[in-house]
NUROVO-605362 format. One record per residue (C-alpha): x, y, z. Coordinates in Angstrom, 1 decimal, m for minus. Each point is the difference from the previous one (the first is absolute). Layout:
<atoms>
x = X&y = Y&z = Z
...
</atoms>
This chain:
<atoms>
x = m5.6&y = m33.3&z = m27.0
x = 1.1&y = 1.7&z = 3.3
x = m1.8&y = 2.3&z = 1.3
x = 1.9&y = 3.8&z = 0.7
x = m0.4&y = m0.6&z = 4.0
x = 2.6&y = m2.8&z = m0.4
x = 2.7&y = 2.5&z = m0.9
x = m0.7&y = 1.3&z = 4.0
x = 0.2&y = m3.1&z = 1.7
x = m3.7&y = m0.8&z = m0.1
x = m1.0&y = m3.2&z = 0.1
x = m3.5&y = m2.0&z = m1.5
x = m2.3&y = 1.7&z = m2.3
x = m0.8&y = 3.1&z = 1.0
x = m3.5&y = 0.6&z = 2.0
x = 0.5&y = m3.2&z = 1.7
x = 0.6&y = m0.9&z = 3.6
x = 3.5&y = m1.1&z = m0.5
x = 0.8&y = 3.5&z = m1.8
x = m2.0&y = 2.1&z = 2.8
x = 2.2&y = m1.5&z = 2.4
x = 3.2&y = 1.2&z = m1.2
x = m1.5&y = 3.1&z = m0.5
x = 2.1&y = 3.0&z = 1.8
x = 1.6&y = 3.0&z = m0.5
x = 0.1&y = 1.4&z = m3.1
x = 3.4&y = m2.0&z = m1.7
x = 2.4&y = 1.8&z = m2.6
x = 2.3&y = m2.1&z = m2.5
x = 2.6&y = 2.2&z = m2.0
x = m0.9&y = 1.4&z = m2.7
x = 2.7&y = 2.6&z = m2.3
x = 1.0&y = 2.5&z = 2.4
x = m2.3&y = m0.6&z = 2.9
x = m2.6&y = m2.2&z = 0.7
x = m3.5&y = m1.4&z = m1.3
x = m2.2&y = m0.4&z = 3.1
x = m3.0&y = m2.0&z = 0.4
x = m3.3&y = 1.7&z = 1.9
x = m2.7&y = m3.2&z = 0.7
x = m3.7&y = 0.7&z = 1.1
x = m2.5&y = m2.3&z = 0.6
x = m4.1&y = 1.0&z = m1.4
x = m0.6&y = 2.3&z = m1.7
x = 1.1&y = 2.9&z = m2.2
x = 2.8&y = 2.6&z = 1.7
x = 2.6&y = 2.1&z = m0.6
x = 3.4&y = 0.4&z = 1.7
x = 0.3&y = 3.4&z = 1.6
x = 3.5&y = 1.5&z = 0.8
x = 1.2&y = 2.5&z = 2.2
x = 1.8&y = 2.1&z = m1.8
x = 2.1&y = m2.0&z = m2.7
x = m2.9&y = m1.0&z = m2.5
x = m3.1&y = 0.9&z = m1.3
x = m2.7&y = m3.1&z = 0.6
x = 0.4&y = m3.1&z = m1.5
x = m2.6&y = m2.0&z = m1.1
x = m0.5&y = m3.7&z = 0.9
x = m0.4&y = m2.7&z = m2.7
x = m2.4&y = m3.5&z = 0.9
x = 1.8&y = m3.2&z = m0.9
x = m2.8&y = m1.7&z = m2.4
x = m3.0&y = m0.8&z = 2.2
x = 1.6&y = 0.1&z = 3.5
x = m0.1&y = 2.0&z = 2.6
x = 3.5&y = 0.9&z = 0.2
x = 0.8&y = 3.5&z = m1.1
x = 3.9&y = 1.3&z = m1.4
x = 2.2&y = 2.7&z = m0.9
x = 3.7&y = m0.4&z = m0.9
x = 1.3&y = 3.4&z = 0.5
x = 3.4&y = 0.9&z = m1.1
x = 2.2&y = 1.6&z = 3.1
x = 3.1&y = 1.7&z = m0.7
x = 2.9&y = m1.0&z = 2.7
x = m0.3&y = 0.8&z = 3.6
x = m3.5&y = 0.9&z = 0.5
x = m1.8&y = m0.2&z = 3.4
x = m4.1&y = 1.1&z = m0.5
x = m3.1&y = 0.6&z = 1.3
x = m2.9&y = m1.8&z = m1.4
x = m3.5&y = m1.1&z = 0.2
x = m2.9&y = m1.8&z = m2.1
x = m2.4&y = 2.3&z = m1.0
x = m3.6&y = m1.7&z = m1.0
x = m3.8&y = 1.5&z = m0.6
x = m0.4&y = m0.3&z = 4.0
x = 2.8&y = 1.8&z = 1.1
x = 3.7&y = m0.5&z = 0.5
x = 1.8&y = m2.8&z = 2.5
x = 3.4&y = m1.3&z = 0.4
x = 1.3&y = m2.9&z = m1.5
x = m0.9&y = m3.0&z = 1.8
x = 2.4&y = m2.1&z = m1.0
x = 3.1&y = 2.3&z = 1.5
x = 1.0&y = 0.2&z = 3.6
x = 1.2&y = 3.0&z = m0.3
x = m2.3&y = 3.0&z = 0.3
x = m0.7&y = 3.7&z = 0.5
x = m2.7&y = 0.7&z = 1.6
x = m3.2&y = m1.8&z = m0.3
x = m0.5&y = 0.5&z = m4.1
x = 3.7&y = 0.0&z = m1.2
x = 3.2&y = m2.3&z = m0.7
x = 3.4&y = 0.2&z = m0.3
x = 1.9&y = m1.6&z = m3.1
x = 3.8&y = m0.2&z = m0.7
x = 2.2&y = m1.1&z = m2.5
x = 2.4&y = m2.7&z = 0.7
x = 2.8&y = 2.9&z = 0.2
x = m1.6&y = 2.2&z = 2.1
x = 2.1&y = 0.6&z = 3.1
x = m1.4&y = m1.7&z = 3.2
x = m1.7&y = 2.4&z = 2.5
x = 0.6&y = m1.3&z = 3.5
x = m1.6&y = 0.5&z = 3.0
x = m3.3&y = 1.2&z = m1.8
x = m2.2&y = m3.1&z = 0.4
x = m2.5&y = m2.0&z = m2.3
x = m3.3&y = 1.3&z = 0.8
x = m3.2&y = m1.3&z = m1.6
x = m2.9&y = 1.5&z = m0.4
x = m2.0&y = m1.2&z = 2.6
x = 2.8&y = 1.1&z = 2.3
x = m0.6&y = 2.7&z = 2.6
x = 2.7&y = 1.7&z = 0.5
x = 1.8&y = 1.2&z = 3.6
x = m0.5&y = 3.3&z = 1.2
x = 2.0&y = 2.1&z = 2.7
x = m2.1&y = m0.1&z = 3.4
x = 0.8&y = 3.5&z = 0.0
x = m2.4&y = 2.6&z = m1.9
x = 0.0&y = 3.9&z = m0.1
x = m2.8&y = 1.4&z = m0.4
x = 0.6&y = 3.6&z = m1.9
x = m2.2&y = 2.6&z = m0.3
x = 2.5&y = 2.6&z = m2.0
x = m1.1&y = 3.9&z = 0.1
x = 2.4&y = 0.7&z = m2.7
x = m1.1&y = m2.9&z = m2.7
x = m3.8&y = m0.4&z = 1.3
x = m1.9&y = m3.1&z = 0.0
x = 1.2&y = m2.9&z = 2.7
x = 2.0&y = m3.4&z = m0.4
x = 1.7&y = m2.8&z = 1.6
x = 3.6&y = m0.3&z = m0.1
x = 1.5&y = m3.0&z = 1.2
x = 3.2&y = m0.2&z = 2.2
x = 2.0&y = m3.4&z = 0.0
x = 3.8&y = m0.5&z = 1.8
x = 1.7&y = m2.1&z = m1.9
x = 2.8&y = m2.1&z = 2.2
x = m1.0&y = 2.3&z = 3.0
x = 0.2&y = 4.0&z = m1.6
x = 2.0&y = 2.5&z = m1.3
x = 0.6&y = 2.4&z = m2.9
x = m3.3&y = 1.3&z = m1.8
x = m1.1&y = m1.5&z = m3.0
x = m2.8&y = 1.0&z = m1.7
x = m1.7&y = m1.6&z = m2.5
x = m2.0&y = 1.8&z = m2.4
x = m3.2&y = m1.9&z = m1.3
x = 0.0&y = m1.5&z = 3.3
x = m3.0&y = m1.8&z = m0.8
x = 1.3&y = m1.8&z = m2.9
x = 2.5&y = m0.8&z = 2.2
x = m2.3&y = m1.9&z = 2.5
x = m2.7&y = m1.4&z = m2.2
x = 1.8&y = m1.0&z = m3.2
x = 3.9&y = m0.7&z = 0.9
x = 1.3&y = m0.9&z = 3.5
x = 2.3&y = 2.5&z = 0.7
x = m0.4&y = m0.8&z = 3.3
x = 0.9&y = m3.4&z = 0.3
x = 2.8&y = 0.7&z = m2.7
x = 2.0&y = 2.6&z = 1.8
x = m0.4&y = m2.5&z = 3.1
x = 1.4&y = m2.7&z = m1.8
x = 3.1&y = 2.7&z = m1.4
x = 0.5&y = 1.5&z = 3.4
x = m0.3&y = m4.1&z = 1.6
x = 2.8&y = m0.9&z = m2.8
x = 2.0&y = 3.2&z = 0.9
x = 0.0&y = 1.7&z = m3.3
x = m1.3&y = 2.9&z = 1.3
x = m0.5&y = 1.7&z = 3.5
x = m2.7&y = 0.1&z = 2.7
x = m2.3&y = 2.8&z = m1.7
x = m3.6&y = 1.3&z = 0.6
x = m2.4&y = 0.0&z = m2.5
x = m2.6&y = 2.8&z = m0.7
x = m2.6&y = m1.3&z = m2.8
x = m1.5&y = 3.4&z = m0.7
x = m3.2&y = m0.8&z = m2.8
x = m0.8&y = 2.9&z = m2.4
x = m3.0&y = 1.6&z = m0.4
x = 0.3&y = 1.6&z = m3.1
x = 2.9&y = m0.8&z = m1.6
x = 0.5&y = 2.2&z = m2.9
x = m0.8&y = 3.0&z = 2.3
x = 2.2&y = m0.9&z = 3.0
x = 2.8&y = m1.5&z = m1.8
x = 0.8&y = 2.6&z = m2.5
x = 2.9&y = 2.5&z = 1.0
x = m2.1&y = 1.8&z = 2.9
x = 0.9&y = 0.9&z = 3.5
x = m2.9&y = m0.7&z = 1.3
x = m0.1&y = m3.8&z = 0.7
x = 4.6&y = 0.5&z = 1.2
x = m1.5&y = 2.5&z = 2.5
x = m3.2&y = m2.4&z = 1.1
x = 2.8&y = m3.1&z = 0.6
x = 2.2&y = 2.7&z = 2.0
x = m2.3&y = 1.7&z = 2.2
x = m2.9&y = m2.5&z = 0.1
x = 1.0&y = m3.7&z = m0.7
x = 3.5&y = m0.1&z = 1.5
x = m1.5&y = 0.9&z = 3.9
x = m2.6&y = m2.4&z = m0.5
x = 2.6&y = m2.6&z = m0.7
x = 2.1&y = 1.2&z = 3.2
x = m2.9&y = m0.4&z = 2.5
x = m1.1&y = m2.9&z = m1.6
x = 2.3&y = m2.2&z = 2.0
x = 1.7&y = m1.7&z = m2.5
x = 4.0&y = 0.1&z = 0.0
x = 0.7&y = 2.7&z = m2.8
x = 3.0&y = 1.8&z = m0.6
x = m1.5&y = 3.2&z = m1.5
x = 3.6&y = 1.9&z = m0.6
x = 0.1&y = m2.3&z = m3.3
x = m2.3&y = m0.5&z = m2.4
x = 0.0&y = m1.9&z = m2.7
x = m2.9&y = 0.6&z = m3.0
x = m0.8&y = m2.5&z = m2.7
x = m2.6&y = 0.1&z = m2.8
x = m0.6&y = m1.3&z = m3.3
x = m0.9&y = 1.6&z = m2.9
x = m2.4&y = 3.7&z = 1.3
x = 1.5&y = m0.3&z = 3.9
x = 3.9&y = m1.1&z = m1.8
x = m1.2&y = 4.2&z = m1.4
x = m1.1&y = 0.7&z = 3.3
x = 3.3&y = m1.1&z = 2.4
x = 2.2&y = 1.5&z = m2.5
x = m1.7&y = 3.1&z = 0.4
x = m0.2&y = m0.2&z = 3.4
x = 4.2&y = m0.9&z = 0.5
x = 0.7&y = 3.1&z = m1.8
x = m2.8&y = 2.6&z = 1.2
x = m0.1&y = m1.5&z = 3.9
x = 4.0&y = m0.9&z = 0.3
x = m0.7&y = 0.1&z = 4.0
x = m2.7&y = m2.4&z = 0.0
x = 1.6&y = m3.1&z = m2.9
x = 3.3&y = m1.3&z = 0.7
x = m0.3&y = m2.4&z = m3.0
x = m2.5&y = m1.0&z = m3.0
x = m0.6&y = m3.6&z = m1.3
x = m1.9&y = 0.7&z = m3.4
x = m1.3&y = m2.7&z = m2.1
x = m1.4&y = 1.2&z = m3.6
x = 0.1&y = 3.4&z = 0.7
x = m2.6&y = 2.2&z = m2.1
x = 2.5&y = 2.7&z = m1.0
x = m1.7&y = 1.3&z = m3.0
x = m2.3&y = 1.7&z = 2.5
x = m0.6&y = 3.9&z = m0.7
x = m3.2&y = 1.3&z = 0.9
x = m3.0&y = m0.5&z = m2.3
x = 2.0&y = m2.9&z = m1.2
x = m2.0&y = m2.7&z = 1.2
x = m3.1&y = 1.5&z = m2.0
x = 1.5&y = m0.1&z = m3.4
x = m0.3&y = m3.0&z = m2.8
x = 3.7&y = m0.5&z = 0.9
x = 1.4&y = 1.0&z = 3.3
x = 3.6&y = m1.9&z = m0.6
x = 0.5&y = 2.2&z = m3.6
x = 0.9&y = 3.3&z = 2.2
x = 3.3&y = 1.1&z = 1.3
x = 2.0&y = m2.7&z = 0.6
x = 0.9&y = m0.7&z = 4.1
x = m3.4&y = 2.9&z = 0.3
x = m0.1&y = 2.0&z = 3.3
x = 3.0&y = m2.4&z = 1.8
x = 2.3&y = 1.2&z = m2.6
x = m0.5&y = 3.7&z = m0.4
x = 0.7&y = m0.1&z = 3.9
x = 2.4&y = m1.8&z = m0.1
x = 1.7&y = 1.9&z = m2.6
x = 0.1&y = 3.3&z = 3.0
x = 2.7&y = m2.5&z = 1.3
x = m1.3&y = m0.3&z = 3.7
x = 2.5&y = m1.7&z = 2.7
x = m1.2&y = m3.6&z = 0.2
x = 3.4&y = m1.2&z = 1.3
x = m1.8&y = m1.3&z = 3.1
x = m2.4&y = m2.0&z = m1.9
x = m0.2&y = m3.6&z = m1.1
x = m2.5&y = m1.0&z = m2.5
x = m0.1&y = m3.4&z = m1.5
x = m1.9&y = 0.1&z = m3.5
x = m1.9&y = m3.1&z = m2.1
x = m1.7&y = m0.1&z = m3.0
x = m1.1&y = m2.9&z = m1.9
x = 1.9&y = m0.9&z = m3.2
x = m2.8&y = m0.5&z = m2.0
x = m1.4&y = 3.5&z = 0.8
x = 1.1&y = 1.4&z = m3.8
x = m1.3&y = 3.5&z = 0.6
x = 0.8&y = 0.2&z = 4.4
x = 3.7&y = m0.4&z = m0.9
x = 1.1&y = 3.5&z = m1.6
x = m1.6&y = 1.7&z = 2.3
x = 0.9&y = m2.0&z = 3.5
x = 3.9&y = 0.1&z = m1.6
x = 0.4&y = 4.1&z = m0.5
x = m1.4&y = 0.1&z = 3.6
x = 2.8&y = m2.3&z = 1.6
x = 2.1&y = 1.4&z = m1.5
x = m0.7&y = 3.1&z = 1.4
x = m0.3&y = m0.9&z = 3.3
x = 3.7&y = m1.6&z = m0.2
x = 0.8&y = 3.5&z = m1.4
x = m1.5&y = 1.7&z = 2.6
x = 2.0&y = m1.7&z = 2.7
x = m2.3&y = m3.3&z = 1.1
x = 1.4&y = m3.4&z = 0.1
x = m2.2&y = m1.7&z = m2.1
x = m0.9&y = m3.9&z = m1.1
x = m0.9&y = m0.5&z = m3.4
x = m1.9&y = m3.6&z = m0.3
x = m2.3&y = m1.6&z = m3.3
x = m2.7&y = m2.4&z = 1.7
x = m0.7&y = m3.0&z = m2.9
x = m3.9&y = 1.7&z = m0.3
x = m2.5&y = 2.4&z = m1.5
x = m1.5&y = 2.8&z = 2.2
x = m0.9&y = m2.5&z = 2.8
x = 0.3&y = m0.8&z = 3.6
x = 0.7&y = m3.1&z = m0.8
x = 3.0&y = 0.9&z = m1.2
x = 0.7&y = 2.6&z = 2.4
x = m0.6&y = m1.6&z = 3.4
x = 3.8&y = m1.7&z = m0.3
x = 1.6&y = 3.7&z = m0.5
x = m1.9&y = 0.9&z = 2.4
x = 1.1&y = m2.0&z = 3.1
x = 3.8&y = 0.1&z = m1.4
x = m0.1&y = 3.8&z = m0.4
x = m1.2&y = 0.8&z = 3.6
x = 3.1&y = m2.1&z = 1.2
x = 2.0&y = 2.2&z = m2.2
x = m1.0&y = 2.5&z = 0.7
x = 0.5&y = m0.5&z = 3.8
x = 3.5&y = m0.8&z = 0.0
</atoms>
């Protein structure tokens, strides 16, 4: 009889050499409305952890071999985060080129929209880094921290990047927005990759952190000899910081000029991120109710994301675009084919700051 693995283009019995040499990427054959997708691991027992999408799904062992499956059913246009989870640990998938960091991989479905300019990085990959480091010890915010500083195609605008660090150790935003601004899809832009500390506290709705960047940050960038254009300033973030440049476009109008928000987590109110359900509150949380005082955003562009396979994100990222078109902002309204993952979101991401540029 066949064996399942033929259905995914496998060839030879699996465990053997001929079948470990095909090995790759996880492969996806249709299957009703989306997709069944095949997960191989070679040894011994694991699990399949997503990012976001999934709970963990456990590997099966083909008779006595060591090769180790899961056939997951996908629905349409899914990109993921992913890794093998065993009794020693967590590691990427060794059979895919195309990592995220040094213990996770990216899978798509066969419909998933291409992302150029964002490179396949495995995981033994170290990744570029901007010669150009701040070092900030913030009076404001407390504690110290590198930020990074990186002109892409020579300088200009502001953008800063939120979760710097995941933007420099597990994505390379970097060489991606090199490659966009190289293939002139965007402008000549400098990037600021500010890290967080302590996310929940710095990226809820408080001045703090918006007055830190301002009085703090911004003149260290301006002395640090790197081309910068500080008169615009461009904020992206994902998920917590997509909460925390929103806030920041309408509290600091003088300081954002436009907003590239991936995922944002607008059923924040405070004390919601302590209760057994943060996303059951108002819908469009702390955004919307100050939104809802109508303030003049008609000088602001913000660009906003969300994954389509984020169920519960969507009501409340949707009442809050559409009061930010209400309240005078041009807005971008965008679905990335993902979960609640940068996987998803590093596309949006690069074609939202050239949006939000023009």
């Amino acid at each position: 009889m066949e064996h399942t693995f033929a259905t995914f283009g496998f060839p030879g019995e699996p465990g053997s050499d001929e079948f470990w040499a095909a090995a790759g990427a996880p492969a996806s054959v249709p299957a009703g409305d989306g997709w069944a997708t095949l997960f191989l691991w070679r040894g011994s027992p694991a699990s399949v952890g997503f990012e976001s999408w999934s709970e963990p799904v456990p590997l099966r062992r083909w008779g006595n071999t060591d090769c180790w499956y899961a056939e997951v059913a996908m629905p349409a246009r899914l990109r993921v985060t992913y890794r093998f989870v065993t009794d020693d640990g967590a590691c990427a998938d060794p059979f895919n080129p195309a990592g995220a960091g040094g213990d996770r991989s990216i899978a798509a479905t066969p419909d998933a929209p291409a992302q150029p300019h964002w490179p396949a990085i495995g995981a033994e990959d170290v990744l570029p880094l901007p010669r150009t480091r701040i070092r900030w010890s913030s009076e404001r915010l407390g504690g110290r921290r590198t930020v990074r500083v990186h002109p892409a195609g020579g300088g200009g605008p502001v953008v800063l990047l939120l979760d710097g660090d995941d933007w420099l150790y597990l994505h390379p935003a970097m060489t991606a927005f090199d490659s966009a601004v190289a293939h002139g899809e965007m402008p000549a832009v400098t990037l600021v990759f500010l890290p967080a500390q302590a996310r929940e506290a710095e990226f809820g709705c408080v001045a703090e952190l918006w007055e830190a960047v301002r009085d703090e940050l911004l003149p260290l960038v301006a002395e640090s000899g790197v081309p910068a254009d500080l008169d615009r300033l461009v904020v992206a973030g994902q998920s917590l910081g997509g909460l925390s440049a929103m806030y920041a476009a309408l509290e600091f109008p003088e300081l954002v000029s436009a907003v590239a928000c991936q995922s944002g987590s607008f059923w924040w109110m405070p004390g919601a991120a302590g209760l057994a359900d943060p996303m059951g509150g108002p819908v469009g949380g702390a955004i919307a109710a100050r939104l809802r005082e109508r303030p003049d955003l008609s000088g602001l562009r913000v660009a906003f994301d969300v994954g389509e396979h984020e169920a519960r994100m969507l009501p409340h990222c949707e009442l809050v675009e559409t009061l930010a078109e209400q309240a005078g902002a041009t807005v971008r309204v965008s679905r990335s084919a993902s979960g609640h993952d940068r996987a998803g979101w590093r596309h949006a991401l690069l074609r939202d700051v050239a949006w939000a540029l023009r």
